[in-house]
Kinemage of the C-alpha trace (Angstrom):
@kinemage 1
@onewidth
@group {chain A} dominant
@subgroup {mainchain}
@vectorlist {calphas} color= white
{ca unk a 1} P -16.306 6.830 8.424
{ca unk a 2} L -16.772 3.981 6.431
{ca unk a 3} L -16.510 0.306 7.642
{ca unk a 4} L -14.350 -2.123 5.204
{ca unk a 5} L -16.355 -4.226 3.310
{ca unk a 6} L -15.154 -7.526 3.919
{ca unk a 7} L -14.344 -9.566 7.275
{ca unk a 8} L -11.898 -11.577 5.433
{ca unk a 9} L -10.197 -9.702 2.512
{ca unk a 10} L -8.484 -11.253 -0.146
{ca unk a 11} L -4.888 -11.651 0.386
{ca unk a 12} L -2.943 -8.629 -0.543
{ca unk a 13} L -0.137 -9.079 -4.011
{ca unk a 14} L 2.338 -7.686 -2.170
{ca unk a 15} L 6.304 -7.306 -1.809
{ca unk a 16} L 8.575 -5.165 0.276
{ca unk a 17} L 11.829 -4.375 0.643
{ca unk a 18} L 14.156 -7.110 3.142
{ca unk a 19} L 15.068 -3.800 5.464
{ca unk a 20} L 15.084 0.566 5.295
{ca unk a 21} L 17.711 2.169 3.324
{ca unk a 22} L 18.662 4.745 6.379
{ca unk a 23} L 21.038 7.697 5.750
{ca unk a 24} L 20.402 10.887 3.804
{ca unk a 25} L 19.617 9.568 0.384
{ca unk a 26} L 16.313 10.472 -1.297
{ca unk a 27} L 13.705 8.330 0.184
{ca unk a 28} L 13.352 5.006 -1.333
{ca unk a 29} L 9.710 2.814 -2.558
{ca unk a 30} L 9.397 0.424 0.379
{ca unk a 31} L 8.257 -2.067 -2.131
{ca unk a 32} L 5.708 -2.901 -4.454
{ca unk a 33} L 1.261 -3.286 -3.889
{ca unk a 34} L -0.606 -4.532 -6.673
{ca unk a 35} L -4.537 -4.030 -5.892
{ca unk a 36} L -7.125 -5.786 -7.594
{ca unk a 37} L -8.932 -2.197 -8.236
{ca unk a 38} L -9.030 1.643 -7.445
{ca unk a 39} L -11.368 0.815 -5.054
{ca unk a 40} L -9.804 1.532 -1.407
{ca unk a 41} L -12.587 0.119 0.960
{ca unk a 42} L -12.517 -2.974 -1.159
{ca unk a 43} L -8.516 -3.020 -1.307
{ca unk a 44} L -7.170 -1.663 1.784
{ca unk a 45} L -8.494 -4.366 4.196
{ca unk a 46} L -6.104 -6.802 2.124
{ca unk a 47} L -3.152 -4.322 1.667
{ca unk a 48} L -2.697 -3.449 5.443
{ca unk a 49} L -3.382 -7.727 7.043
{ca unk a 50} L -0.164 -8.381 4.814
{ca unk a 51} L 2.084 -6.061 6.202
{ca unk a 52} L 4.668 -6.609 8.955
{ca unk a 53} L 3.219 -7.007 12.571
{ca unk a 54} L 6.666 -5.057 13.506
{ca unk a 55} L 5.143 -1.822 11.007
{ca unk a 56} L 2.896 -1.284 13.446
{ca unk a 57} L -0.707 -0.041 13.392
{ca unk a 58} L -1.333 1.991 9.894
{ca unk a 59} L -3.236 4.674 11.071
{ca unk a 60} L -2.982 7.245 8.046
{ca unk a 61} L -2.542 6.445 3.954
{ca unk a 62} L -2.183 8.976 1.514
{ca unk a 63} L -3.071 8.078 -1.954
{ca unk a 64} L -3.312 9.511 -5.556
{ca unk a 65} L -7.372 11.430 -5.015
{ca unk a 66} L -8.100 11.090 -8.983
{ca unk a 67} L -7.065 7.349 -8.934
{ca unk a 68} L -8.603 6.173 -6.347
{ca unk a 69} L -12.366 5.601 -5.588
{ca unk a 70} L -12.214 7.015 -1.925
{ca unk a 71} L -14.265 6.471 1.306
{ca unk a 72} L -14.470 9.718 2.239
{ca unk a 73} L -11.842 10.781 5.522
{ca unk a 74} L -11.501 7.146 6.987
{ca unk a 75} L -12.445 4.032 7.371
{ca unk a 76} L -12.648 1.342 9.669
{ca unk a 77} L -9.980 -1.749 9.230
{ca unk a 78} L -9.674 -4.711 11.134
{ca unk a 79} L -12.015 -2.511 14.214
{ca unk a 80} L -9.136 0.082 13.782
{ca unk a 81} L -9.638 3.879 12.370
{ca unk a 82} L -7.195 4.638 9.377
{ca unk a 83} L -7.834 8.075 8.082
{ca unk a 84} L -7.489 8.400 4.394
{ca unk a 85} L -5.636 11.043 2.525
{ca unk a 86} L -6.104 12.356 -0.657
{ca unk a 87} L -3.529 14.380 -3.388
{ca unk a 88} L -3.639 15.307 -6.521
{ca unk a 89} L 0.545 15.716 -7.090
{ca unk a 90} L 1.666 13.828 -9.855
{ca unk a 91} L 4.871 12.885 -7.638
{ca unk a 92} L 2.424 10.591 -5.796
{ca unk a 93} L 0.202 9.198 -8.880
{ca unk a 94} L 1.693 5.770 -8.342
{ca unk a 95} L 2.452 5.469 -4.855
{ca unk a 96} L 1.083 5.217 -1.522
{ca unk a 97} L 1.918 6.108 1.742
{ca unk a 98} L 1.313 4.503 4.662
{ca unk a 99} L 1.939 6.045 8.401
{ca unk a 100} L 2.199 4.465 11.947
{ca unk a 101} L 2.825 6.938 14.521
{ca unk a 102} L 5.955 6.176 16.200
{ca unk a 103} L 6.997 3.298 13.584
{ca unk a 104} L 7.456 4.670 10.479
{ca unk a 105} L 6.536 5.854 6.982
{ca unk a 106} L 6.555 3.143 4.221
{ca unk a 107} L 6.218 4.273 0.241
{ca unk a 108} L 4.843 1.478 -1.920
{ca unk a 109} L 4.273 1.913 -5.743
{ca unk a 110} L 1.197 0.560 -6.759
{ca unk a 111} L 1.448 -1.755 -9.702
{ca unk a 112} L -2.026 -0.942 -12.110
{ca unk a 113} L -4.889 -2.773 -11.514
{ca unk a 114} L -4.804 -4.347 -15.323
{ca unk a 115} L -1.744 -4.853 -15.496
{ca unk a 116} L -0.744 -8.472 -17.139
{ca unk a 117} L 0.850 -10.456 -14.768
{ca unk a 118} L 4.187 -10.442 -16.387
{ca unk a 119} L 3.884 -6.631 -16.245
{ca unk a 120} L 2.712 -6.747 -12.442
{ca unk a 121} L 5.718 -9.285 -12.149
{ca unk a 122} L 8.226 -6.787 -13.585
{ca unk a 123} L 7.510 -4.028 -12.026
{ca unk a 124} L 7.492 -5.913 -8.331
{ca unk a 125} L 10.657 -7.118 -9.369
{ca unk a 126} L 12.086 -4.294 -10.511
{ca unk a 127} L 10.913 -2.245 -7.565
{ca unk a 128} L 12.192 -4.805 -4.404
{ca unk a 129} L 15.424 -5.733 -6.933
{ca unk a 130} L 17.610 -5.570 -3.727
{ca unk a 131} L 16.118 -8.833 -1.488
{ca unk a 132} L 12.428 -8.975 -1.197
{ca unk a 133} L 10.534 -9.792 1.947
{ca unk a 134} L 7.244 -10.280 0.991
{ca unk a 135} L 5.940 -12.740 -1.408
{ca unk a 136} L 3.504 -12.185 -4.671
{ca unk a 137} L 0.487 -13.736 -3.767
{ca unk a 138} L -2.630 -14.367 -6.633
């Protein structure tokens, strides 16, 4: 278990999707996360304070193992567990997953770390195209 490393993380760049695309279509990106780095104890803090309050409490992410610097199992966020996930599917390289028992399951992509802004800014855009929620934050 490792605790995050900051009491006040930086504010997460961030966008999601204005509501779920129910129905038996294949599942859809949830919206868009652009970290500063690979590194999750740094990054995660940030990620989950800027989601919904009605997502619930995050209690699981899977993410990409060979991308990400990992904390080992889990971590502690905002005095809350969230056990950490690792794969090495390339169906997953740009993605994570986020799980709240009895709320949900939310995909993000994860924009790359360098990426220019007008990439970052593309790709957001192109991912929450419908009506975004959230707002890009620097």
């Amino acid at each position: 278990m490792t605790p995050a490393s900051s009491l006040h993380p930086p504010s997460a760049r961030l966008r999601l999707e204005a509501q779920r695309h129910p129905g038996g279509s294949a599942r859809r990106i949830d919206g868009a996360w652009w970290p500063r780095s690979y590194d999750l104890t740094a990054e995660l803090p940030g990620l989950l304070a800027g989601l919904p309050h009605h997502w619930g409490h995050i209690s699981s992410v899977l993410v990409n193992g060979t991308m990400w610097s990992l904390p080992g199992d889990g971590m502690l966020v905002a005095d809350r567990m969230v056990h950490v996930r690792r794969t090495d599917s390339p169906r997953v390289e740009h993605t994570v997953c986020l799980l709240a028992p009895g709320h949900g399951r939310w995909d993000l992509l994860v924009v790359p770390p360098a990426a220019t802004e007008t990439e970052a800014e593309r790709l957001m855009d192109t991912t929450t195209a419908d009506d975004p929620l959230g707002e890009h934050t620097a």
